[in-house]
Structure formats: structure tokens, C-alpha cells
KOLTORTI-866810 format. One line per 3 residues: number of its first residue (from 1); their letters; for each residue z, x, y of C-alpha. Coordinates in Angstrom, 3 decimals. Layout:
residues N
NUM> A> Z:X:Y | ...
//
This chain:
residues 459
1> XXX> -30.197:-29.068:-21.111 | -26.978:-26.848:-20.542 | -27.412:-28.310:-16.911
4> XXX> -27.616:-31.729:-18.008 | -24.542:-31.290:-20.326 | -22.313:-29.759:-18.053
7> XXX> -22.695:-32.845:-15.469 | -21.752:-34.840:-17.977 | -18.226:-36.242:-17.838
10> XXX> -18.440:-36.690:-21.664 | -16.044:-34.310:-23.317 | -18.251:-33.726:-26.736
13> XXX> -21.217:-32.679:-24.452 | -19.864:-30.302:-21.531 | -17.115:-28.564:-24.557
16> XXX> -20.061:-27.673:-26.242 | -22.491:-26.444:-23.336 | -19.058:-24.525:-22.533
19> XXX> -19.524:-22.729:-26.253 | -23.058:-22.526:-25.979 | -22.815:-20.505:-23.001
22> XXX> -20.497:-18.472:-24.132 | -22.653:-17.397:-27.046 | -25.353:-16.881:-24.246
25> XXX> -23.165:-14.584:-22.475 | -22.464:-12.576:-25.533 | -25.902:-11.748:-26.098
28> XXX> -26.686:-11.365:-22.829 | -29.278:-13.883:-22.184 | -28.653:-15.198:-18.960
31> XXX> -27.944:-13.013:-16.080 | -25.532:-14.389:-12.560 | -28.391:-16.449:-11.071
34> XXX> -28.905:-18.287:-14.055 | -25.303:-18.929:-14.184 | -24.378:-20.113:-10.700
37> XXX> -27.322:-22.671:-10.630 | -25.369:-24.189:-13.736 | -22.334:-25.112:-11.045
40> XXX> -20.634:-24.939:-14.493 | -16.938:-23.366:-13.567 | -15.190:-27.201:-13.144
43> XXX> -16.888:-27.890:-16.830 | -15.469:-24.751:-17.987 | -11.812:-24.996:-17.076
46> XXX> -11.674:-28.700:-18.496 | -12.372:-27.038:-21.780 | -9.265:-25.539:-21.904
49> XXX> -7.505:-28.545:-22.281 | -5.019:-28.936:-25.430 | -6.165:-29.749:-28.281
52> XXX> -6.299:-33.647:-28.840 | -5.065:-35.436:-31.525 | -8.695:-36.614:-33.174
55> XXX> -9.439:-32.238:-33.320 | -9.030:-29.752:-35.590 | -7.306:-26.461:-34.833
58> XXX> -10.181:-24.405:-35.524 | -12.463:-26.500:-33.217 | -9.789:-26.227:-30.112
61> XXX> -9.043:-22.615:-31.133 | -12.950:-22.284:-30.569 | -13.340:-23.988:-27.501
64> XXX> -11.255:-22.100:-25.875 | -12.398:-19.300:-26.309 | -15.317:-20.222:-25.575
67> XXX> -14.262:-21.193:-21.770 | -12.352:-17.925:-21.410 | -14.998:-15.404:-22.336
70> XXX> -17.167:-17.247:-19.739 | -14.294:-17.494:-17.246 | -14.082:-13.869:-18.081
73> XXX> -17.873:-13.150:-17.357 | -16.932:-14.884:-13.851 | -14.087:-12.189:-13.460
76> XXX> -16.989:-8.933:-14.596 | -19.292:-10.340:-12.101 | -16.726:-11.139:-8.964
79> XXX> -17.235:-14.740:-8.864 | -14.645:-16.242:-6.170 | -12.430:-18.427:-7.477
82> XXX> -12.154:-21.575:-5.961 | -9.095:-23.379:-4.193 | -10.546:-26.703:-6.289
85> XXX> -10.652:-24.172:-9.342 | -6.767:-23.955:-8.885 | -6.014:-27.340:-9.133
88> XXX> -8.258:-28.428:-11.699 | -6.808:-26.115:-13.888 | -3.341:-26.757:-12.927
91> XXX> -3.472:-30.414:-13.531 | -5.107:-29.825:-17.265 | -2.565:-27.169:-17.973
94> XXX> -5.222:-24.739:-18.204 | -2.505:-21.808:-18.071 | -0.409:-23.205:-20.502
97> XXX> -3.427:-22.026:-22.809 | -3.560:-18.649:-21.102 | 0.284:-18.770:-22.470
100> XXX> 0.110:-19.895:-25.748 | -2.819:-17.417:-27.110 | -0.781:-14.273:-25.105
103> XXX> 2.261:-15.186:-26.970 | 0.285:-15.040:-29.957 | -1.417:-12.580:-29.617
106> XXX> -0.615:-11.506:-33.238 | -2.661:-13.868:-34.649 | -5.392:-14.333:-31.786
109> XXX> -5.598:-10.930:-30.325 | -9.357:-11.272:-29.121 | -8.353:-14.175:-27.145
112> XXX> -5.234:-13.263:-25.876 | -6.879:-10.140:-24.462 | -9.600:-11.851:-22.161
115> XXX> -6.621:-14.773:-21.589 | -4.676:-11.653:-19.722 | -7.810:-10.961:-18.042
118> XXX> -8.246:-14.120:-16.646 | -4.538:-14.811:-15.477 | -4.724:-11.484:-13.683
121> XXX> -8.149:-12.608:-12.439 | -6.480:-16.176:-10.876 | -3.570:-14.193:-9.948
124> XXX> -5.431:-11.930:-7.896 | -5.646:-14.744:-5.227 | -2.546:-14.481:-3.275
127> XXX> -2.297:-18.112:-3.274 | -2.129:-18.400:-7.049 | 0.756:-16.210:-7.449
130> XXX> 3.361:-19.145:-7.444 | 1.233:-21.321:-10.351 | 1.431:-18.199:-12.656
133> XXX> 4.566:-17.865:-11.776 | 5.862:-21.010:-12.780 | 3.661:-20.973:-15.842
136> XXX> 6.177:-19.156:-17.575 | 3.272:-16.430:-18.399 | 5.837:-13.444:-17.756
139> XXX> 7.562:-13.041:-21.363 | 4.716:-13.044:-23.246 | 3.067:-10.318:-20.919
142> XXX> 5.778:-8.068:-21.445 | 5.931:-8.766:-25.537 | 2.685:-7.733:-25.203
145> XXX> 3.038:-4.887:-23.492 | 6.270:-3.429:-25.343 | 4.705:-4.223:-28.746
148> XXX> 0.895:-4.745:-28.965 | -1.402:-1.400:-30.401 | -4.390:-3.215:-28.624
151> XXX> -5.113:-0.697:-25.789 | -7.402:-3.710:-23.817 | -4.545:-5.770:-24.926
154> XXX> -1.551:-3.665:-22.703 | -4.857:-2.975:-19.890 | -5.152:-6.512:-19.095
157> XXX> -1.530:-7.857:-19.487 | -0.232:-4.692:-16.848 | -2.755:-5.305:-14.215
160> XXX> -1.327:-9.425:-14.524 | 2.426:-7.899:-14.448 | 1.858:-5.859:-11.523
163> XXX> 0.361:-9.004:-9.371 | 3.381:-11.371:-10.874 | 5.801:-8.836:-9.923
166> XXX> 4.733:-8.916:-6.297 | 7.180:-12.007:-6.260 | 11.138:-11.603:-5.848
169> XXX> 12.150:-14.017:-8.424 | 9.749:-12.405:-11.281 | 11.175:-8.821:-10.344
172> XXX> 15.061:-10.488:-10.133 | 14.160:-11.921:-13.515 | 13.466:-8.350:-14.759
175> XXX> 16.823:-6.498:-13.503 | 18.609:-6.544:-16.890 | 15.488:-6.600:-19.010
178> XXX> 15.354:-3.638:-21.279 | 12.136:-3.981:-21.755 | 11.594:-2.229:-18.205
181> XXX> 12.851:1.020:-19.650 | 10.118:0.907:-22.653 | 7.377:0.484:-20.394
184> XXX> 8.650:3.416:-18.475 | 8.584:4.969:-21.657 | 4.568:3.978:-22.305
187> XXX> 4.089:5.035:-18.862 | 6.188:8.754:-20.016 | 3.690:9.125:-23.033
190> XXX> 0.592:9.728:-21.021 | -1.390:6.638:-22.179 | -5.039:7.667:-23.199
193> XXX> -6.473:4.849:-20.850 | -6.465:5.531:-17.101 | -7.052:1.614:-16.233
196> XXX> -3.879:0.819:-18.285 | -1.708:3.916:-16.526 | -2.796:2.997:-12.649
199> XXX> -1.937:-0.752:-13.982 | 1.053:0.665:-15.208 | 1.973:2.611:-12.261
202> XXX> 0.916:-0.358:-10.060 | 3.860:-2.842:-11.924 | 6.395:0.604:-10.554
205> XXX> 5.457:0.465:-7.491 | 6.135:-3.192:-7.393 | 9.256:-3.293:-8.910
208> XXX> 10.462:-0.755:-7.044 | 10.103:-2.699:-3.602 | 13.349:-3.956:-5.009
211> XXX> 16.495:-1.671:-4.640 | 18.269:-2.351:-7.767 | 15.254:-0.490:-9.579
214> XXX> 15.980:2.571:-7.744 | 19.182:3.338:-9.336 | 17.920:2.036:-12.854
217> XXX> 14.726:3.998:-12.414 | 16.617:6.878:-11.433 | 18.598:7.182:-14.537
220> XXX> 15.566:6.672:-16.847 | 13.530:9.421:-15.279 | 11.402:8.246:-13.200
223> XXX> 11.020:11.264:-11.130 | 10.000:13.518:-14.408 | 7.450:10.767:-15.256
226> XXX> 6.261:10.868:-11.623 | 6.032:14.952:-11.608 | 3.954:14.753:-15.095
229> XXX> 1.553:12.021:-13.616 | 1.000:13.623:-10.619 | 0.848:17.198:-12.116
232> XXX> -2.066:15.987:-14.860 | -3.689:13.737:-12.131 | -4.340:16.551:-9.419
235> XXX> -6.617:18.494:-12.291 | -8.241:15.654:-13.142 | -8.444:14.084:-9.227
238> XXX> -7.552:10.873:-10.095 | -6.682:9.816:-7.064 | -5.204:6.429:-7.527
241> XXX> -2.505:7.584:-9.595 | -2.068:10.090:-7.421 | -1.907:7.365:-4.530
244> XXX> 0.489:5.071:-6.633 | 2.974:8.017:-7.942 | 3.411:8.426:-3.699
247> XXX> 4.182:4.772:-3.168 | 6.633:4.550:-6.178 | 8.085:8.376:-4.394
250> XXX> 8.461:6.361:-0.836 | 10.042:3.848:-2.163 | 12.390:5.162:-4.230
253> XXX> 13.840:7.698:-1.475 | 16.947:6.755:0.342 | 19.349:8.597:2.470
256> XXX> 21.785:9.471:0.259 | 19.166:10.409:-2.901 | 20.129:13.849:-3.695
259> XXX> 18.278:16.978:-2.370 | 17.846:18.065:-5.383 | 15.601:15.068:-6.263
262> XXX> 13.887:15.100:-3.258 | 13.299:18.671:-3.373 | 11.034:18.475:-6.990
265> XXX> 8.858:16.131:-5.262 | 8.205:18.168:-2.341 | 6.018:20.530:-3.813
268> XXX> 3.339:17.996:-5.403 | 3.470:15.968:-2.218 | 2.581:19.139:-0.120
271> XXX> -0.401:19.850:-2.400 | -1.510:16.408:-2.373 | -1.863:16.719:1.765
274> XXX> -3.770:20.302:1.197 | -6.051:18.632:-1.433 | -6.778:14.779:-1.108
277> XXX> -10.069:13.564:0.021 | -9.611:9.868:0.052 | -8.255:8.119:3.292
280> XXX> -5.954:5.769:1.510 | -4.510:8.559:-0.350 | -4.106:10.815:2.365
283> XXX> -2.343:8.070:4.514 | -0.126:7.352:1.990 | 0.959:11.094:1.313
286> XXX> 1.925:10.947:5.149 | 3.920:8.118:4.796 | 5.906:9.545:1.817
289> XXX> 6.304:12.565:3.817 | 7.786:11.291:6.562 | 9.932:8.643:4.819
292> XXX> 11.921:11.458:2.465 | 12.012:13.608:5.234 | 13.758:10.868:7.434
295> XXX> 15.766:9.759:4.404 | 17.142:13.556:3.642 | 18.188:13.765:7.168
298> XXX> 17.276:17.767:7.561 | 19.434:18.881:4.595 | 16.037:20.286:3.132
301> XXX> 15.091:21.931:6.686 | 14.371:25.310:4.992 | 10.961:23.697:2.987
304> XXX> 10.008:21.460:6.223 | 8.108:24.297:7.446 | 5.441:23.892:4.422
307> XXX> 4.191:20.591:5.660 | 3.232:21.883:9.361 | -0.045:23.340:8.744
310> XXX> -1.865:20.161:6.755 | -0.254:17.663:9.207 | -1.544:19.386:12.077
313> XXX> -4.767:19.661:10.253 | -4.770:15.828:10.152 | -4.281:15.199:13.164
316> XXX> -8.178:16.643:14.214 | -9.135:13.681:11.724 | -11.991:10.986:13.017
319> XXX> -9.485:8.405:11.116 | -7.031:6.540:13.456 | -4.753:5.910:10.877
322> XXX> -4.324:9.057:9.245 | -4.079:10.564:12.553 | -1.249:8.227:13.778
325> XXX> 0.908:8.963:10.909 | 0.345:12.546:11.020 | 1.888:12.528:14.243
328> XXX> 4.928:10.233:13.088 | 5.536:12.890:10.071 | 5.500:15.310:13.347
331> XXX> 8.142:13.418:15.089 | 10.035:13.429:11.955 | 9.947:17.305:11.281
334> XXX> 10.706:18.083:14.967 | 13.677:15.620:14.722 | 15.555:17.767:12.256
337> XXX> 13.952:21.209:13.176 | 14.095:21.616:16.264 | 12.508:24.580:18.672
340> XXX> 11.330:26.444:16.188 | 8.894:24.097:14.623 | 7.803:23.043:17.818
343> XXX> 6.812:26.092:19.241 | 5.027:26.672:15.536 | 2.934:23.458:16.193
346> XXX> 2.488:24.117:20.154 | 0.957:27.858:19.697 | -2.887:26.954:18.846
349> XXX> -2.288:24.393:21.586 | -4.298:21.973:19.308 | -1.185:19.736:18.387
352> XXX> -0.552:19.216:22.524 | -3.988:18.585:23.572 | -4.536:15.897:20.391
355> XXX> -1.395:14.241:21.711 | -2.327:14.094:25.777 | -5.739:13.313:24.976
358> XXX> -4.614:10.086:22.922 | -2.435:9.478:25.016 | -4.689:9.551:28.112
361> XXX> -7.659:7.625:26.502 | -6.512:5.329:23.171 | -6.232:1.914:23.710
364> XXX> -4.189:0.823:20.809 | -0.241:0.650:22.353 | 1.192:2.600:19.293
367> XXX> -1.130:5.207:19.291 | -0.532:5.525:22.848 | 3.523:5.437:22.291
370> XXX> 3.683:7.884:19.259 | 1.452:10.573:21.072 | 3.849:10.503:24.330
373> XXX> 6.825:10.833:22.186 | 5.570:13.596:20.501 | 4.295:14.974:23.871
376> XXX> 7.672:14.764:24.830 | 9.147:16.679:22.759 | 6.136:19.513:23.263
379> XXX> 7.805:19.168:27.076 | 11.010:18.954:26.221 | 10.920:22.436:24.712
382> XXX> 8.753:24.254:27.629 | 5.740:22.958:26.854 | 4.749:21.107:30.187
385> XXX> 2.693:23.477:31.366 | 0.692:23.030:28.213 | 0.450:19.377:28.564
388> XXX> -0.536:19.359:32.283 | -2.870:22.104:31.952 | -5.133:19.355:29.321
391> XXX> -3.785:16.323:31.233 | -4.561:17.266:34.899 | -3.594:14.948:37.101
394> XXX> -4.726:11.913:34.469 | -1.528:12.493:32.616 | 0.333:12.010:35.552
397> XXX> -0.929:9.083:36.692 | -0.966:7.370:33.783 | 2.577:8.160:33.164
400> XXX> 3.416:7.011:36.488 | 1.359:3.941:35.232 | 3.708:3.865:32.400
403> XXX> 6.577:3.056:34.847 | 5.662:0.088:35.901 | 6.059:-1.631:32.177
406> XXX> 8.687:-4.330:31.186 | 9.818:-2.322:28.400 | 12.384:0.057:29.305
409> XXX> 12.602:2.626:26.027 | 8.610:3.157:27.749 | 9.491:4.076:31.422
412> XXX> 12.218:6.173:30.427 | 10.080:8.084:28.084 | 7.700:8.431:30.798
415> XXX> 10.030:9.207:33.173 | 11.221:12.414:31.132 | 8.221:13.615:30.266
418> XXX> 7.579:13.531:34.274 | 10.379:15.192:34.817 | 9.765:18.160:32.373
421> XXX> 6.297:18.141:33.336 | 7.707:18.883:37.432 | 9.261:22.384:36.428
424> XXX> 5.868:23.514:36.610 | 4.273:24.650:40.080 | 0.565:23.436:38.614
427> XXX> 2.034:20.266:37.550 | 3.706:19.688:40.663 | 0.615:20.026:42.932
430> XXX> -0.719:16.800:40.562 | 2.352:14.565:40.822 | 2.021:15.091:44.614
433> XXX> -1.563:13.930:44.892 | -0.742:11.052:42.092 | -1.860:7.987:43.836
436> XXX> 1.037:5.593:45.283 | 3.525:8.355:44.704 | 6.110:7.058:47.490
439> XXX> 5.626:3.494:46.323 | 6.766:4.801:42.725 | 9.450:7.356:44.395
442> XXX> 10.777:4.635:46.309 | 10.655:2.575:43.224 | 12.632:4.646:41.285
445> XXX> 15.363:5.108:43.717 | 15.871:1.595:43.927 | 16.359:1.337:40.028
448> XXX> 19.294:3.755:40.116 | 22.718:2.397:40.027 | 24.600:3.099:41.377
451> XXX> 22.835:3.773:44.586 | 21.520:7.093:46.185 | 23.742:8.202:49.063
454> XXX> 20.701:8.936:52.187 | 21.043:12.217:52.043 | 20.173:12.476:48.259
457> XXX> 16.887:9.990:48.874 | 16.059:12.077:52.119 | 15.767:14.831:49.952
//
């Protein structure tokens, strides 16, 4: 019968299958099989259509609800929503209801609760982002937000604010908006539910892909909000605050951020790379790393030290990505430390032999041009020895491999690395019996400018 009804193009029939089913849902009789061989979800959005002029409120009030607790059931249970989906309920003005009952959410707070569910739910299709967008959904969102006591309420309405922020225009429209500053606020009280802090943290790390929010941010505290978070989150390992509180802390930094700023976030950030278990986490703890140390610029050098030990310790990981940017937080610390630091990383002899070995054997062509770089600088500081002793003669040849590529930042790297790698006797004997040698000798020599004189190519 609900079957029947919902292929009807009759209003009357497939409105009410639409309540039916919600009541259904509710009392949990029918489970997701039962549901998709209904081929309802067209049926359903059409029920959101405003209310006609032959209705009563109640009766369009009720309808509606009815097709958004079931288009929330289709959210609990991961059902994809369609491209056809989209435009059906663009061309009823199916989000145009969504609006209305957030708005009011006042006087229709059940509703207006699953409605924010639902627009994050159609929002969290990249494609959708411009139709909620131009909805006009965003004021009503924050209202909620800044002045609702419904807990699911704020839950819902953040995790739609953090996808509609992902758009320039939303986040220019929210540059003078005070309202910024109170959820900052919410976000500075320690809200009881985790779902509605990561949402929270989530719209932060959103708005703050914009750079007019790092000086706002700045001033309103963000970096005390960011040390709570993180401090309470680390006892309680909840890891995806943990991971957003980084992202907000890489994007925030810029060179001229004061040390002093930088330096309070140091210390969480280190104990996040000692302690995190997660890949994504991890990753992104890297990335922070090595953007606020670039972004300081070395006038922090004296705390750099403290990072060594778990970046090197990541760089033994089975995990190409955390491995490749523990070696570009490497890069980074050598950069503004110097010999010291090297020769910290180079004594185990674990940091060179990670480094030849990718270099020798990865395929992927940034792998392969981080790991020389940071080989390089192993060389660069007496080192080569070290290098050719894992290498062998497979280092050599493959950076004499290196020279024949079109991009010239590559051969010249190669080309130094060569040349540190020659003060060495052992290293020597290798270049000698490197394949094609004089064809790559004589190479060279005709790439200098200007020319050799004959004596300096005779010897």
C-alpha cells in the first residue's frame, strides 16, 4: 500500500504515505531494506513543498515533518543522496523549508533540529554547497547557534556551518559578524557535547583558511581556547579535536606571529607527536610542526631540539605519508639549526639510511626529491661517508641517473650531493665504476659556461 501510494503522482496519497512512514520510522518498524524497495526519496522531498492555499497550517506544519524525520533516517543510515535528489528539491524549494523552521526554531524546535541535520546532510555533497549557499540558510544557523539552549539544536546547525563556510563568500559574509566572537566564546566554555565541540572546532578551522580571521581570532583568544582544548583532549584522547585544534594552529601561524605565541603552542604540539596513535592526526601534527617552524624563521631555535627525537621516530613508520612529512619537518629544523642538529639526527645513522634507502628504491617523485634533499644536507655536513656506506654504488648511479633530468633544481641537487659524496676514498672507488661515467663527465663539462680551458678537462 505505502508502495502503491508513493507512485502515485496524487499529492493527498504520496503526503500521507510520506507521514505514515515517518510514524513507521519512529517506532521502528521497518528496517533499510524495507525502505529502499519503497524507491520513496523523490515522494519524500515533494512533501516539503509550501503549504498551499486549500491547507491548514497544522496539516503543512505536519507534513513536513513528516518528510524530514524520514529524510533524516536516510542521513542515520548513509543513504547517498542523489544528483536528481538535488534538483527535485531545488525546483520545489525544498530548502526554503529547511529555512523557515531553523529560523523558527523558537516555536518548532523539534523540527528545526532534524531540518539542520538534513541541510548538513545535502551539504555534505560537495556539489550542493552552492544551493545551500544561495538558500540564504546561513543567518538562521548562526541565530541558532548564538542563542538556542537545545544542545542537538547547536550539534546539527555547527556541523552545517562548518560545510557552508568551506565557501569564500559565506566566510567574507562573516568578517564583521560579531556573532563569530560568541561562538568562540561557546567553543571557550568547554561545551558538554563532544559532537557539537569537533563541529565547532571544524567551522575554526574553516574560517580560518581566510586571513582576516587570523588577526580577529588572535585578539579574541584563540590560542588560550586552543591550549584548553587540546590540554583536556590529550586526557581524554579525543583525537579529532586534537587533530582540528592543529589545523586551526597551522593555519593561524604566519611569519611575523610573535614567538611568544608560537612558543605556548609548542609544548602541546610536541606531546601530541610523542603520544598520537591515529595516522591523520599524526600527519597533521607534522604539518603544524613544520609550518610554525618555517613561519618563526629560527627565532625559537633553542626549543627546535625537542621535536628531533619523535620526528626521527616517524620516519621508521610503514605510512608513506607520515614518513614524507617527517622528513619535510627535518628539512625545516636543519634549515634554521644548522650542524648541530644534523649531526644529532646523523649519530644512530637511522635518519641517513631511511633517506638513501627511499631515495634509492621509492617510486613516488616527491618522496624521492625530499629524501635527497635531506640526504644532502646529511652530506653537506660530513656525512657522505655515511650515505655511501648504505648507498654503495646504487646511490651513485642513480644520482648520476638524476643528471640526466629536464629539471634543473634536480641535477644540481644531485650534482652536490656527488660532489660531497667524492671527498670520500670508499665513495670514490663507486663513482669510478658508475656505469657511463665519461659519457656523464664529458656531459658535465659541456654544460659549464663558460667553457673548461683543456688543461682543466684533462685533469
Amino acid at each position: 500500500m505505502l508502495y502503491q501510494s508513493f507512485s502515485s503522482a496524487k499529492p493527498l496519497l504520496y503526503e500521507t504515505a510520506t507521514v505514515c512512514l515517518n510514524e513507521l520510522i519512529e517506532s521502528k518498524k521497518i528496517d533499510l531494506s524495507e525502505f529502499k524497495t519503497l524507491s520513496c526519496e523523490g515522494r519524500v522531498i515533494s512533501t516539503l513543498a509550501s503549504q498551499r492555499a486549500d491547507e491548514t497550517e497544522a496539516a503543512a506544519v505536519n507534513r513536513h515533518a513528516s518528510a524530514i524525520g524520514v529524510l533524516t533516517y536516510m542521513d542515520n543510515l548513509n543513504v547517498e543522496w542523489t544528483q536528481s535528489m538535488t534538483q527535485l528539491i531545488v525546483d520545489l524549494g525544498g530548502l526554503e523549508t529547511f529555512k523557515f523552521y531553523i529560523e523558527n526554531y523558537l516555536e518548532f524546535e523539534g523540527i528545526a533540529v532534524k531540518a539542520a541535520q538534513v541541510a548538513a546532510y545535502i551539504g555534505s555533497y560537495k556539489e550542493n554547497l552552492a544551493i545551500l549557499k544561495e538558500c540564504g540558510i546561513l543567518n538562521g544557523l548562526m541565530n541558532a547557534l548564538c542563542k538556542s539552549r537545545s544542545i542537538e539544536l547547536k550539534r546539527n546547525a555547527s556541523e552545517c556551518l562548518a560545510i557552508l563556510i568551506k565557501d569564500a563568500g559565506i566566510r567574507a559574509q562573516l568578517e564583521q559578524d560579531e556573532r563569530v566572537s560568541k561562538l568562540l566564546l561557546d567553543l571557550a566554555a568547554g561545551p558538554n557535547d563532544i559532537l557539537y565541540q569537533e563541529n565547532l572546532l571544524l567551522c575554526f578551522v574553516n574560517l580560518t583558511v581566510s586571513k582576516i580571521f587570523k588577526k580577529l581570532l588572535y585578539d579574541d583568544g584563540i590560542i588560550e581556547v586552543l591550549l584548553e582544548i587540546l590540554s583536556k583532549a590529550e586526557k581524554s584522547k579525543e583525537e579529532t579535536s586534537i587533530l582540528y585544534c592543529l589545523k586551526i594552529a597551522a593555519n593561524i601561524s604566519y611569519p611575523t606571529c610573535p614567538p611568544a605565541t608560537l612558543s605556548k603552542l609548542l609544548a602541546p604540539i610536541i606531546r601530541t607527536l610523542k603520544t598520537a596513535k591515529g595516522v591523520d592526526t599524526i600527519v597533521q601534527a607534522l604539518v603544524t610542526s613544520q609550518k610554525m617552524i618555517e613561519d618563526d624563521g629560527g627565532r625559537l631555535a633553542q626549543d627546535y631540539g625537542k621535536f628531533l627525537s619523535p620526528v626521527l621516530s616517524f620516519t621508521r613508520s610503514v605510512d608513506d605519508d607520515v614518513i614524507y612529512q617527517a622528513l619535510r619537518v627535518l628539512l625545516t629544523l636543519f634549515k634554521y639549526t644548522g650542524t648541530p642538529l644534523i649531526n644529532q639526527a646523523a649519530a644512530s645513522g637511522e635518519a641517513v639510511k631511511v633517506c638513501v634507502l627511499l631515495y634509492c628504491t621509492h617510486t613516488d617523485p616527491m618522496m624521492v626529491t625530499i629524501s635527497r634533499r635531506v640526504m644532502l644536507e646529511f652530506a653537506k655536513c660530513g656525512h657522505g661517508g655515511a650515505v655511501g656506506e648504505v648507498g654503495k654504488i646504487t646511490v651513485v648511479e642513480k644520482l648520476f641517473a638524476d643528471l640526466r633530468k629536464e629539471d634543473t633544481e634536480e641535477k644540481k641537487e644531485s650534482l652536490e650531493v656527488l660532489a660531497h659524496l667524492s671527498e670520500f676514498p670508499e665513495n670514490r672507488e663507486n663513482i669510478c665504476n658508475t656505469k657511463g661515467i665519461k659519457e656523464y663527465v664529458v656531459r658535465l663539462i659541456g654544460m659549464m659556461t663558460p667553457p673548461l680551458p683543456l688543461s682543466k678537462i684533462q685533469e
